[in-house]
N, CA, C and O atoms as CSV, one atom per row, in Angstrom:
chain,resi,resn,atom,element,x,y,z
A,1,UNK,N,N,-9.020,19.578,-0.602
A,1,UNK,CA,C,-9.456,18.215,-0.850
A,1,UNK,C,C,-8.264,17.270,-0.799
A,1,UNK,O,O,-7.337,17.279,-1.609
A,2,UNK,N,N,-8.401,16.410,0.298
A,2,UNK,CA,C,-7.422,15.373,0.151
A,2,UNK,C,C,-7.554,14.258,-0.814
A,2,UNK,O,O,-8.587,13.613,-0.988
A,3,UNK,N,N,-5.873,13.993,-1.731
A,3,UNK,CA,C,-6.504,12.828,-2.761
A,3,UNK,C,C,-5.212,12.230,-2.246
A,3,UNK,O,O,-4.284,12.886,-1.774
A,4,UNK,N,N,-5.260,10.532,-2.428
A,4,UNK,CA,C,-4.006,9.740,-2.625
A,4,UNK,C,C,-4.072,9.462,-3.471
A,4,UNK,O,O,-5.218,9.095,-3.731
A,5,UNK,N,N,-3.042,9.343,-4.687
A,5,UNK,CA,C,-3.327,8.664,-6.366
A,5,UNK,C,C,-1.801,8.313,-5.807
A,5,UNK,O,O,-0.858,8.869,-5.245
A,6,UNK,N,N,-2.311,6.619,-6.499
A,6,UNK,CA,C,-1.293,5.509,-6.415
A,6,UNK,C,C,-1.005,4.915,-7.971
A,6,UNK,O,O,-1.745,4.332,-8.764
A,7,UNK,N,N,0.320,5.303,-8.038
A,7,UNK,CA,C,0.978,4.691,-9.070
A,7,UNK,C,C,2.252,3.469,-9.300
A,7,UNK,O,O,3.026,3.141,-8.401
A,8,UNK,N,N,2.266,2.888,-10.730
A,8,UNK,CA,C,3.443,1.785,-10.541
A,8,UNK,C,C,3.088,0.636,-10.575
A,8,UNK,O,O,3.951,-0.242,-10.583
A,9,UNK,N,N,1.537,0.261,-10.607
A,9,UNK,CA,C,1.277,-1.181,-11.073
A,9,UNK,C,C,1.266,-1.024,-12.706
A,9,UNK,O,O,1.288,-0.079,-13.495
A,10,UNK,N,N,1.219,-2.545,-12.796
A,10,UNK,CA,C,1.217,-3.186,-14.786
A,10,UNK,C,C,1.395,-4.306,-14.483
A,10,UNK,O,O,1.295,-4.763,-13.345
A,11,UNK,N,N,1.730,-4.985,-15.631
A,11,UNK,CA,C,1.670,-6.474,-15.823
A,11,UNK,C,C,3.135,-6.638,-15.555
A,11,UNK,O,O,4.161,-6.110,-15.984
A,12,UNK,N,N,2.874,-7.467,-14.781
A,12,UNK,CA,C,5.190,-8.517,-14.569
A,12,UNK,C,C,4.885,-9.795,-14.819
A,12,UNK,O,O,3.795,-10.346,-14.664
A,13,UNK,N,N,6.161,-10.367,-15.317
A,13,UNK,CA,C,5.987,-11.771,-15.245
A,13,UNK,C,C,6.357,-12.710,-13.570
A,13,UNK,O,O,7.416,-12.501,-12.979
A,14,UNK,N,N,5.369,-13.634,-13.065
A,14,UNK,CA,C,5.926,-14.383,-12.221
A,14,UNK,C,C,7.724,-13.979,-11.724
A,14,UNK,O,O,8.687,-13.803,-12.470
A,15,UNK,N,N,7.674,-13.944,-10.537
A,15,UNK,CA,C,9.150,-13.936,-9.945
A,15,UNK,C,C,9.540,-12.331,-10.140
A,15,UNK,O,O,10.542,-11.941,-9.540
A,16,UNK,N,N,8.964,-11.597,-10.766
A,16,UNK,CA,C,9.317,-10.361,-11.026
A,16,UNK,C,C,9.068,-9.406,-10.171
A,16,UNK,O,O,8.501,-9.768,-9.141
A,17,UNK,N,N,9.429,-7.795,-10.330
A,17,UNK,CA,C,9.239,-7.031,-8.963
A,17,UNK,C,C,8.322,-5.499,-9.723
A,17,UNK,O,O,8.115,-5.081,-10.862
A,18,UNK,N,N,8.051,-5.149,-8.590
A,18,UNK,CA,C,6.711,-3.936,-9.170
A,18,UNK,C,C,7.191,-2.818,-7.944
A,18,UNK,O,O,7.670,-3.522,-7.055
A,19,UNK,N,N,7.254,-1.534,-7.574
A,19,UNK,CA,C,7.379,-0.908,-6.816
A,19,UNK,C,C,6.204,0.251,-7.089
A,19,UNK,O,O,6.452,1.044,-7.997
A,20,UNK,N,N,4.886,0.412,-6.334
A,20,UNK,CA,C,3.834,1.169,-6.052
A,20,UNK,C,C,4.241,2.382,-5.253
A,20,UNK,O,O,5.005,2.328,-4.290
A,21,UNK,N,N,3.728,3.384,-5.679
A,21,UNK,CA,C,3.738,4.711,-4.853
A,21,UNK,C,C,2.374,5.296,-4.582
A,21,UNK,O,O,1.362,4.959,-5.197
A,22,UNK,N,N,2.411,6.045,-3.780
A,22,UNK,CA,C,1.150,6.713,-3.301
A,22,UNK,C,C,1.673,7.712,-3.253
A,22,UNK,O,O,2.812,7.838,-2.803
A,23,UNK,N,N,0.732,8.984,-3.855
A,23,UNK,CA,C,1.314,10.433,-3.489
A,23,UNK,C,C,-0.066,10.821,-2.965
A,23,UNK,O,O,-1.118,10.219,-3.183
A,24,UNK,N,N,0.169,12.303,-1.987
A,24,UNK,CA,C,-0.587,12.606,-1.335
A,24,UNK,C,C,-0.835,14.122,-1.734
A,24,UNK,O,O,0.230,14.566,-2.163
A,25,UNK,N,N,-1.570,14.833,-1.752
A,25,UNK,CA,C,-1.810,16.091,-2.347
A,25,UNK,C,C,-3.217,16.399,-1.388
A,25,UNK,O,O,-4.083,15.530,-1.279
A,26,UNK,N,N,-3.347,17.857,-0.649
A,26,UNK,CA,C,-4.355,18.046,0.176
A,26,UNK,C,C,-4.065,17.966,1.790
A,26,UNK,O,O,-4.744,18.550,2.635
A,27,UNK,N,N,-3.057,17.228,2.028
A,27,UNK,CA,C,-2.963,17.298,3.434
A,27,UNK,C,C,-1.325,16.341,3.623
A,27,UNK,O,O,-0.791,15.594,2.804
A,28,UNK,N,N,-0.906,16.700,4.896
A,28,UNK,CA,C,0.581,16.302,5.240
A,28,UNK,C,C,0.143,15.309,6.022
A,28,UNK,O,O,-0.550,15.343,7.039
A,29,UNK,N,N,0.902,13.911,5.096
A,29,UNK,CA,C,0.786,12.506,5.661
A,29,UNK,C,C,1.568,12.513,7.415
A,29,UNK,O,O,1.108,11.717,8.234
A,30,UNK,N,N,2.484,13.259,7.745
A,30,UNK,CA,C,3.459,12.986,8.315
A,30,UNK,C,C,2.900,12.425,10.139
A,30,UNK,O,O,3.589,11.939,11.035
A,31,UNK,N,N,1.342,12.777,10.113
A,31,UNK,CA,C,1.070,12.318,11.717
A,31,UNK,C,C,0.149,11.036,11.346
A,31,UNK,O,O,-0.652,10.514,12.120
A,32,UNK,N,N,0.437,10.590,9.894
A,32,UNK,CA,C,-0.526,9.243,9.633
A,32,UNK,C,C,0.191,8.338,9.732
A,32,UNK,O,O,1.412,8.342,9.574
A,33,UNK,N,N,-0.716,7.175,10.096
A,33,UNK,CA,C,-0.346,6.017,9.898
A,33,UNK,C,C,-0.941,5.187,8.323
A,33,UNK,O,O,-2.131,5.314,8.031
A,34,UNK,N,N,-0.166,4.511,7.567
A,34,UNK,CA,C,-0.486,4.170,6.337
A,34,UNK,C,C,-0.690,2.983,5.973
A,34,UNK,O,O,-0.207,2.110,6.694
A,35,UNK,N,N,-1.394,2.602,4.860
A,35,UNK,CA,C,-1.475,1.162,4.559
A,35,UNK,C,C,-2.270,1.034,3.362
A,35,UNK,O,O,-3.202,1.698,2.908
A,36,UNK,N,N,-1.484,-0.279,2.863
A,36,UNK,CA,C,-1.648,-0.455,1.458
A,36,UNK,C,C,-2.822,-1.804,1.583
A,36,UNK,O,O,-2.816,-2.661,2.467
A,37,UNK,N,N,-3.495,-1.730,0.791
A,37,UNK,CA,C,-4.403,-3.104,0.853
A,37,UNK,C,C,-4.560,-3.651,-0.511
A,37,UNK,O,O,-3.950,-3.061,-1.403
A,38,UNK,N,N,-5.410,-4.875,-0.881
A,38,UNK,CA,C,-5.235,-5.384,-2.284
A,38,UNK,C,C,-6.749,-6.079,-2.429
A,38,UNK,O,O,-7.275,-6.908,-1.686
A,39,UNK,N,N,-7.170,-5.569,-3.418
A,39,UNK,CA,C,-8.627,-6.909,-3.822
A,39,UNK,C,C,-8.222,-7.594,-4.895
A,39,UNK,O,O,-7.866,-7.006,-5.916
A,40,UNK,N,N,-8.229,-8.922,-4.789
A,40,UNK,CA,C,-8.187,-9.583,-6.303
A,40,UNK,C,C,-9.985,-9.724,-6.806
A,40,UNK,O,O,-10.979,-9.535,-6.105
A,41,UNK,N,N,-9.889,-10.141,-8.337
A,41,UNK,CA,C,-11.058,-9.847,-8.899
A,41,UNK,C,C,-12.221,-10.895,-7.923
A,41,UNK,O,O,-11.778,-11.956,-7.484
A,42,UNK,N,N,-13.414,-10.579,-7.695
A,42,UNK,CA,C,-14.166,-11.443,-6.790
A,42,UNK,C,C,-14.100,-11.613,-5.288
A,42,UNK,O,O,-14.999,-11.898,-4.497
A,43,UNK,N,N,-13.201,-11.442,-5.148
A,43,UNK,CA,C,-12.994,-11.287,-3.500
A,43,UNK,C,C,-12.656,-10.446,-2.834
A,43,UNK,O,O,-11.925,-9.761,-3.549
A,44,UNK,N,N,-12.740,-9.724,-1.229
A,44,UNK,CA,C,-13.095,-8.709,-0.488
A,44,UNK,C,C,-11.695,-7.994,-0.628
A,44,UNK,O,O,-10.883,-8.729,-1.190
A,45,UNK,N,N,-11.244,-6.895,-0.309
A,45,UNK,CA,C,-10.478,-6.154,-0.053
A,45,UNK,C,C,-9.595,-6.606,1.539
A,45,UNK,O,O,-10.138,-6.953,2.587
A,46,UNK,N,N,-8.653,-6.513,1.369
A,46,UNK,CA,C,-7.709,-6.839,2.475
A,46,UNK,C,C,-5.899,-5.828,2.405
A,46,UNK,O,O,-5.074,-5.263,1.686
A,47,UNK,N,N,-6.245,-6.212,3.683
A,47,UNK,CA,C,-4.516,-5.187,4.751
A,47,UNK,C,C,-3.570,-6.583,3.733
A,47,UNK,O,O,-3.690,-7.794,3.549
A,48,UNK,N,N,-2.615,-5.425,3.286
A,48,UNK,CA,C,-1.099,-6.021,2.665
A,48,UNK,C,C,-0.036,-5.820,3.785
A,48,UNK,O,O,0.559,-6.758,4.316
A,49,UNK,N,N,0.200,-4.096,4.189
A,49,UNK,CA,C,1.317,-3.580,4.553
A,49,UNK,C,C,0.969,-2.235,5.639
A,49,UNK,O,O,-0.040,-1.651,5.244
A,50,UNK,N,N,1.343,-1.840,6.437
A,50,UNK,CA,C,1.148,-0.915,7.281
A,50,UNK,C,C,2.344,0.046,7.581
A,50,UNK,O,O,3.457,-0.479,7.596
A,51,UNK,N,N,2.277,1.051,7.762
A,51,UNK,CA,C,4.334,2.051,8.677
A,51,UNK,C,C,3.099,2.933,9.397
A,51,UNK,O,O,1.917,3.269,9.323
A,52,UNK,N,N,3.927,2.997,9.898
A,52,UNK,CA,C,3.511,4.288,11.457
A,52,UNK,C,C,4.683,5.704,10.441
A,52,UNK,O,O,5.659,5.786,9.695
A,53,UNK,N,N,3.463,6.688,11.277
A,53,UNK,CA,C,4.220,8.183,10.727
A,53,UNK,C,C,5.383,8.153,10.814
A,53,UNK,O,O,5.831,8.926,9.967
A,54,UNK,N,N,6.228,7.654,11.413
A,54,UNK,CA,C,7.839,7.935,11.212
A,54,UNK,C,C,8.622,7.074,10.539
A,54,UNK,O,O,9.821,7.331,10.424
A,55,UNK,N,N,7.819,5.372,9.730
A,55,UNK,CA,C,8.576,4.953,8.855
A,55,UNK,C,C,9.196,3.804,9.984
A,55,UNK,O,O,9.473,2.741,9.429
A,56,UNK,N,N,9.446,3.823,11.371
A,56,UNK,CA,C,10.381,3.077,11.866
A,56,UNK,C,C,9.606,1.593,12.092
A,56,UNK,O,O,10.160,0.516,12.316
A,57,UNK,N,N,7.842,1.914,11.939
A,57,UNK,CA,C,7.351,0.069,12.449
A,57,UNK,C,C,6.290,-0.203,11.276
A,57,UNK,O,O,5.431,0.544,10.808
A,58,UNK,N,N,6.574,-1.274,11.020
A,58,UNK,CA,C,5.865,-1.846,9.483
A,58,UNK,C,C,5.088,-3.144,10.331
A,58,UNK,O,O,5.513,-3.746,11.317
A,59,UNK,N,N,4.083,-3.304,9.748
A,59,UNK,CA,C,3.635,-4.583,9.528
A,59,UNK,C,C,3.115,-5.061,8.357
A,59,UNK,O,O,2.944,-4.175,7.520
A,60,UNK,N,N,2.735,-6.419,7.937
A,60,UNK,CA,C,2.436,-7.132,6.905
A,60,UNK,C,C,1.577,-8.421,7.088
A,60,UNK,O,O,1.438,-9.070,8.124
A,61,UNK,N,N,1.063,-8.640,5.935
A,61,UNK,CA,C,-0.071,-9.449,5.833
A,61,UNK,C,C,1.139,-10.611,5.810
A,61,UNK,O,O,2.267,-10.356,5.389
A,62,UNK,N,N,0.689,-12.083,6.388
A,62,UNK,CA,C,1.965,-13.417,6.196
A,62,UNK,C,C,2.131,-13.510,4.770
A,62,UNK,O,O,3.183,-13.295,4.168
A,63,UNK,N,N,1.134,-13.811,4.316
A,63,UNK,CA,C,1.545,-13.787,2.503
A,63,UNK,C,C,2.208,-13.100,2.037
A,63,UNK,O,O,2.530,-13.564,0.944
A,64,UNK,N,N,2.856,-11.771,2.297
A,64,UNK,CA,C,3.650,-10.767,1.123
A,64,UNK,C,C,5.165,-10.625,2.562
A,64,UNK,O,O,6.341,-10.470,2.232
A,65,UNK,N,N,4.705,-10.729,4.019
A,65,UNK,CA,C,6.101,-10.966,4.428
A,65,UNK,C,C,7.723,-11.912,3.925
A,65,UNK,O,O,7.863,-13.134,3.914
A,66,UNK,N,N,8.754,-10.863,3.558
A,66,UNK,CA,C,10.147,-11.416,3.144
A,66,UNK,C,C,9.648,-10.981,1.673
A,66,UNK,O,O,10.604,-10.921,0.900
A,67,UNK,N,N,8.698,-10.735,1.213
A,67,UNK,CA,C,8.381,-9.971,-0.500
A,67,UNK,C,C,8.602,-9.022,-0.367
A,67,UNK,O,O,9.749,-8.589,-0.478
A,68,UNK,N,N,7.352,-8.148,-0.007
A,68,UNK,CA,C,7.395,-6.957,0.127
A,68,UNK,C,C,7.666,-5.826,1.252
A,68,UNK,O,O,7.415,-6.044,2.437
A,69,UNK,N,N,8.219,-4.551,0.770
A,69,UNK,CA,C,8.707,-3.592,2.072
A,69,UNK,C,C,7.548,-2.414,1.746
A,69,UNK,O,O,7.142,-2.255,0.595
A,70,UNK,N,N,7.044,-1.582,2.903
A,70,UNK,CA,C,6.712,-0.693,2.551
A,70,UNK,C,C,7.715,0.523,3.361
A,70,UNK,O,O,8.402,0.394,4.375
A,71,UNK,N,N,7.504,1.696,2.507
A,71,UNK,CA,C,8.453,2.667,3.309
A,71,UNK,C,C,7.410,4.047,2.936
A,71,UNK,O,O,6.286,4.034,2.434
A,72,UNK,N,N,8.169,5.103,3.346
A,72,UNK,CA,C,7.988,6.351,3.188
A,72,UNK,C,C,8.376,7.445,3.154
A,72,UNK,O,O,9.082,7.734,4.120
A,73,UNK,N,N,8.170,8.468,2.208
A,73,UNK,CA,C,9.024,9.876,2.766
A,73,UNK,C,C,8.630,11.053,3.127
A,73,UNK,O,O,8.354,11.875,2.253
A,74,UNK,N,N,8.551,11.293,4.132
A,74,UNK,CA,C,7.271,12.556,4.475
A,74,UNK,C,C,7.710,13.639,3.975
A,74,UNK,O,O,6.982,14.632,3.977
A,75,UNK,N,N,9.146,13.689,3.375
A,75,UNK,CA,C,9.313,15.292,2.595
A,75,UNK,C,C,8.643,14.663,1.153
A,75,UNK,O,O,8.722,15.516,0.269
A,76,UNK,N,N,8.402,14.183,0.975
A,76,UNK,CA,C,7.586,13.917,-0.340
A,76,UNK,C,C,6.222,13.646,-0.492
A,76,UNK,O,O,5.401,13.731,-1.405
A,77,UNK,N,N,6.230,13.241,0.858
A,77,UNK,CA,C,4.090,12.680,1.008
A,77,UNK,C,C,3.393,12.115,0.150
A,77,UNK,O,O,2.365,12.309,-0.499
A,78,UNK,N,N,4.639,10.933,0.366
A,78,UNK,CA,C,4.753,9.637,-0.364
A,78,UNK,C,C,4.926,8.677,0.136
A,78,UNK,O,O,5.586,8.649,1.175
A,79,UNK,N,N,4.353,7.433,-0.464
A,79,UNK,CA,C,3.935,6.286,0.795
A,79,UNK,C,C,4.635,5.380,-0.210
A,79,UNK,O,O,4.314,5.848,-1.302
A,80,UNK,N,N,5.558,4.149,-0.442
A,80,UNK,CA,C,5.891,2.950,-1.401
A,80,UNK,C,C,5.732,1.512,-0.952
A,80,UNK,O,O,5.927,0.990,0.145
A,81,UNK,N,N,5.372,1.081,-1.972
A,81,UNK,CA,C,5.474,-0.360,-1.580
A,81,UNK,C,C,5.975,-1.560,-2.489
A,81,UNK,O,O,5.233,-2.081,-3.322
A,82,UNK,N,N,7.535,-2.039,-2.230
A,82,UNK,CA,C,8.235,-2.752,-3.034
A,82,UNK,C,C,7.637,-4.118,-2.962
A,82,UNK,O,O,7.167,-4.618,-1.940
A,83,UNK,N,N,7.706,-4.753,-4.303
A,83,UNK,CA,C,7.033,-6.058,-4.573
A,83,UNK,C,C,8.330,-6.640,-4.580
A,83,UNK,O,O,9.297,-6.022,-5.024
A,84,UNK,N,N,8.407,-7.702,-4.151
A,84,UNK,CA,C,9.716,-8.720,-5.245
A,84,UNK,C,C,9.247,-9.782,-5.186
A,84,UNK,O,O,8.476,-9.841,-4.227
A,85,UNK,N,N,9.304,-10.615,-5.685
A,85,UNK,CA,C,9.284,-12.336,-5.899
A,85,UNK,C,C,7.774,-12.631,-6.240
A,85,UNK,O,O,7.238,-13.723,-6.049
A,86,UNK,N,N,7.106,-11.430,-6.813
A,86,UNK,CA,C,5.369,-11.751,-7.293
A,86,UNK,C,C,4.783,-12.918,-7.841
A,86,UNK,O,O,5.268,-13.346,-8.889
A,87,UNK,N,N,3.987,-13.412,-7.409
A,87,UNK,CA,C,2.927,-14.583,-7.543
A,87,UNK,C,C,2.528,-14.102,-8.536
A,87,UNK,O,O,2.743,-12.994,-9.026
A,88,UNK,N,N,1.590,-15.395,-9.054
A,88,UNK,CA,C,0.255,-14.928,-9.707
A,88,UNK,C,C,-1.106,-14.759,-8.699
A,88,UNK,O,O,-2.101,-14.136,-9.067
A,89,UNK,N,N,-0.979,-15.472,-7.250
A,89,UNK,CA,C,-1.612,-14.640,-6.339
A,89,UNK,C,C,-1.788,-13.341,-5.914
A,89,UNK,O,O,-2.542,-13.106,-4.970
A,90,UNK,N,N,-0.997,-12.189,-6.671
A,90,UNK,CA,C,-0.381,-11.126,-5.979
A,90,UNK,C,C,-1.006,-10.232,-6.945
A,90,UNK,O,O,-0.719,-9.050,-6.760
A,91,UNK,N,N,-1.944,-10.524,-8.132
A,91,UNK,CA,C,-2.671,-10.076,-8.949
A,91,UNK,C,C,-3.569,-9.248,-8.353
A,91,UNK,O,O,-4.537,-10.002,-8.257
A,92,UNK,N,N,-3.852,-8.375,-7.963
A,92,UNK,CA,C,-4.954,-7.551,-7.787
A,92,UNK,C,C,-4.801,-5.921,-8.189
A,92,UNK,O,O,-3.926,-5.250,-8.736
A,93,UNK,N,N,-6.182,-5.644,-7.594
A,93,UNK,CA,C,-6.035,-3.987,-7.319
A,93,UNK,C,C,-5.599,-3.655,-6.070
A,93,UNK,O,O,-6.016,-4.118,-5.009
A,94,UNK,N,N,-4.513,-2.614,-6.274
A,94,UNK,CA,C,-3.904,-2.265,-4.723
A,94,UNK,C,C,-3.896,-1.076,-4.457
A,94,UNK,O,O,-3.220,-0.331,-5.166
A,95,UNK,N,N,-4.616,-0.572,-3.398
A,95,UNK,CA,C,-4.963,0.419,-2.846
A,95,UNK,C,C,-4.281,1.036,-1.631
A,95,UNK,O,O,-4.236,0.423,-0.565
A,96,UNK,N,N,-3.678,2.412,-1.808
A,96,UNK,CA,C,-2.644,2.740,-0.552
A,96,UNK,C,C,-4.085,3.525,0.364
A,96,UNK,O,O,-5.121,3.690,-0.280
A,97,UNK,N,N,-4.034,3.989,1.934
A,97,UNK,CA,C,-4.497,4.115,2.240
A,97,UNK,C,C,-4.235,4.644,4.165
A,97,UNK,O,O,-3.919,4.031,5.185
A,98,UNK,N,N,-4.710,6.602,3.715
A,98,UNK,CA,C,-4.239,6.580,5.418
A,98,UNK,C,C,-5.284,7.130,6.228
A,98,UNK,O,O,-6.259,7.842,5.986
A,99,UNK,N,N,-4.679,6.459,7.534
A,99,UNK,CA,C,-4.906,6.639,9.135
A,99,UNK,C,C,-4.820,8.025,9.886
A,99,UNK,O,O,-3.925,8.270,10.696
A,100,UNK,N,N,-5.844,8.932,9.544
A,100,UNK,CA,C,-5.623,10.401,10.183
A,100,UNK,C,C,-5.159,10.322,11.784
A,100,UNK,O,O,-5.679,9.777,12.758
A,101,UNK,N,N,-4.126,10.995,11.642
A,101,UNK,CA,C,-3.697,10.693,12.978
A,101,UNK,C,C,-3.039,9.608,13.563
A,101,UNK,O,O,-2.701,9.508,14.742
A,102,UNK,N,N,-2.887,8.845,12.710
A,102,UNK,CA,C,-2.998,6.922,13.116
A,102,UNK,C,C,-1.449,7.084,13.945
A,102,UNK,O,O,-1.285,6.481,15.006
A,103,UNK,N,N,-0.693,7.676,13.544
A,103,UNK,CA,C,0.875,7.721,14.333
A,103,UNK,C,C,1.231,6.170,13.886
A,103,UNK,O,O,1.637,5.712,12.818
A,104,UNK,N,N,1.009,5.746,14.759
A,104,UNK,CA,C,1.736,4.101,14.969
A,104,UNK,C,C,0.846,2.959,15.328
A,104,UNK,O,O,1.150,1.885,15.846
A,105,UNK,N,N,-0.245,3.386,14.970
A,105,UNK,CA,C,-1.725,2.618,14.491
A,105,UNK,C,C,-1.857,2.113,13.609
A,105,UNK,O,O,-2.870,2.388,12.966
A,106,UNK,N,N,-0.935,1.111,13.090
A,106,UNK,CA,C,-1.368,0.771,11.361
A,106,UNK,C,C,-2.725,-0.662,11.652
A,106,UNK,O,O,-2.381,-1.837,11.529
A,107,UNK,N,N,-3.756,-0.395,11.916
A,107,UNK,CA,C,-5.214,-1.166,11.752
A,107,UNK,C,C,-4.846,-1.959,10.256
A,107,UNK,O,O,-4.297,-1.576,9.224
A,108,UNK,N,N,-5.421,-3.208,10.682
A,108,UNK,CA,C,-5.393,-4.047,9.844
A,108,UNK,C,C,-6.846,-3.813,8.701
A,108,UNK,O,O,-6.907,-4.139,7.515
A,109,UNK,N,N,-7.847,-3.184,9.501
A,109,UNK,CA,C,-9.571,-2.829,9.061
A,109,UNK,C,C,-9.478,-2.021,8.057
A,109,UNK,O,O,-8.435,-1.372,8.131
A,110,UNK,N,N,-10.031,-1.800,7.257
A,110,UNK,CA,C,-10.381,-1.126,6.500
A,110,UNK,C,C,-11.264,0.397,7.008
A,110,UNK,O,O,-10.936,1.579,6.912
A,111,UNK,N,N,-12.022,-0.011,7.353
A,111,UNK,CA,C,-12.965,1.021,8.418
A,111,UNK,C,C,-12.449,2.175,9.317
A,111,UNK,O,O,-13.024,3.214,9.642
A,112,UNK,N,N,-11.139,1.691,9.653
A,112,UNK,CA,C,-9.930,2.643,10.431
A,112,UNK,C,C,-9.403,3.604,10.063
A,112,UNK,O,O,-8.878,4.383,10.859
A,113,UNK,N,N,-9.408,3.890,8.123
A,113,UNK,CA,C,-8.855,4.274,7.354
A,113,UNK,C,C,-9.625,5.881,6.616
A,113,UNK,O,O,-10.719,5.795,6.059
A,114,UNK,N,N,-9.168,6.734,6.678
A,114,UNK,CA,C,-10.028,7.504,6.683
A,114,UNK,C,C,-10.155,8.378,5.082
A,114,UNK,O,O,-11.102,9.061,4.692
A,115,UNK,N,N,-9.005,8.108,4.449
A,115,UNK,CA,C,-8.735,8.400,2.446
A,115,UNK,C,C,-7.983,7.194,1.543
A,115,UNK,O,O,-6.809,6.835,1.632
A,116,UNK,N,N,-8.683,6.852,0.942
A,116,UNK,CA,C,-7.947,6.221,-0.056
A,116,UNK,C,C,-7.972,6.660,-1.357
A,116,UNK,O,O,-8.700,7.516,-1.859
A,117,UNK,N,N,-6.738,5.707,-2.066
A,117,UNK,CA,C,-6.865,6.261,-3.465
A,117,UNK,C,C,-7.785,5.204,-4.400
A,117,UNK,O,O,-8.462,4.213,-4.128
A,118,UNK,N,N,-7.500,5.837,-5.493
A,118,UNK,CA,C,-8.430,5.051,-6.818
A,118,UNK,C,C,-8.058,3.623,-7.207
A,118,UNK,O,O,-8.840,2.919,-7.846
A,119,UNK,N,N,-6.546,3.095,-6.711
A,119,UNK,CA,C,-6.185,2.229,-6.383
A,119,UNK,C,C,-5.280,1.834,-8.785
A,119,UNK,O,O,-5.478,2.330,-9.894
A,120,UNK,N,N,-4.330,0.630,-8.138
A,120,UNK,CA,C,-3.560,0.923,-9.043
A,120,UNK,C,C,-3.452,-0.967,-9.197
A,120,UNK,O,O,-3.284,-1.781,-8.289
A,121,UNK,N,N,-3.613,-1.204,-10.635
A,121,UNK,CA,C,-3.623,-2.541,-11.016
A,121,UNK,C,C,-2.088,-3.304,-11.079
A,121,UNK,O,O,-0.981,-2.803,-11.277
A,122,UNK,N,N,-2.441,-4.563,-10.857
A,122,UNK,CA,C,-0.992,-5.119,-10.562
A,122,UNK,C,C,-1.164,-6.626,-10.998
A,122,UNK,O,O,-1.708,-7.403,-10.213
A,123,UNK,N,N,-0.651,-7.122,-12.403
A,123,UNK,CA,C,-1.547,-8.292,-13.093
A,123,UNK,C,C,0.102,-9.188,-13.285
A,123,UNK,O,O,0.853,-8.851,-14.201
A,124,UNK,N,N,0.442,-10.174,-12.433
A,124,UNK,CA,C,1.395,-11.072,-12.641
A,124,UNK,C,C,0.944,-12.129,-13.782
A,124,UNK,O,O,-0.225,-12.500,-13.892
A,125,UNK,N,N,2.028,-12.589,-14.649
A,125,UNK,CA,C,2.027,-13.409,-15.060
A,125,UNK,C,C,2.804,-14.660,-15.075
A,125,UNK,O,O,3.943,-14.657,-14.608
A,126,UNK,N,N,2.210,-15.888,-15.647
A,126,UNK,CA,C,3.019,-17.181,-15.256
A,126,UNK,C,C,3.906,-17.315,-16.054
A,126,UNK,O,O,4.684,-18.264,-15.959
């Protein structure tokens, strides 16, 4: 059984930094492509951050570009995603999430995505 359980959200204050992990247990991330997404309360789920299996091509949603990095380590089958300079926009639930096979496919869709985790809270304050 493949699970991703994502850890490392809590409450920060405004301007502050949060660093999220995803661990993977059940199957070797290393031919996925990955991606983190975020719902705030009331509104739809959306693409934050993307890496291709080898870590070398990222993309990002415009809002969290020059904030946040995502990286990875496939001897760990572990996916991260560094916050810095957090909003109180940046409040949500954030969900890591991979691309079987995806290589260097990081899909912005949700639908593309074939496991996610239970997803991990992330509550800025002003």
């Amino acid at each position: 059984q493949v699970r991703l359980v994502e850890s490392g959200g809590g409450l920060v204050q405004s301007g502050g930094s949060l660093r999220l992990s995803c661990a993977a247990s059940g199957r070797n991330l290393i031919d996925d492509a990955m991606g983190w997404f975020r719902q705030a309360p009331g509104k739809e789920r959306f693409f934050v951050a993307g890496i291709s299996w080898s870590g070398d091509i990222t993309k990002y949603a415009d809002s969290v570009k020059g904030r946040f990095t995502i990286s990875r380590d496939n001897a760990k089958n572990t996916v991260y995603l560094q916050m810095n300079s957090l909003t109180l926009d940046d409040t949500a639930v954030y969900f890591c999430a991979s691309r079987v096979f995806g290589l260097t496919s990081m899909s912005t869709r949700q639908s593309d995505y074939d496991y996610w985790g239970q997803g991990t809270q992330v509550s800025v304050s002003s």
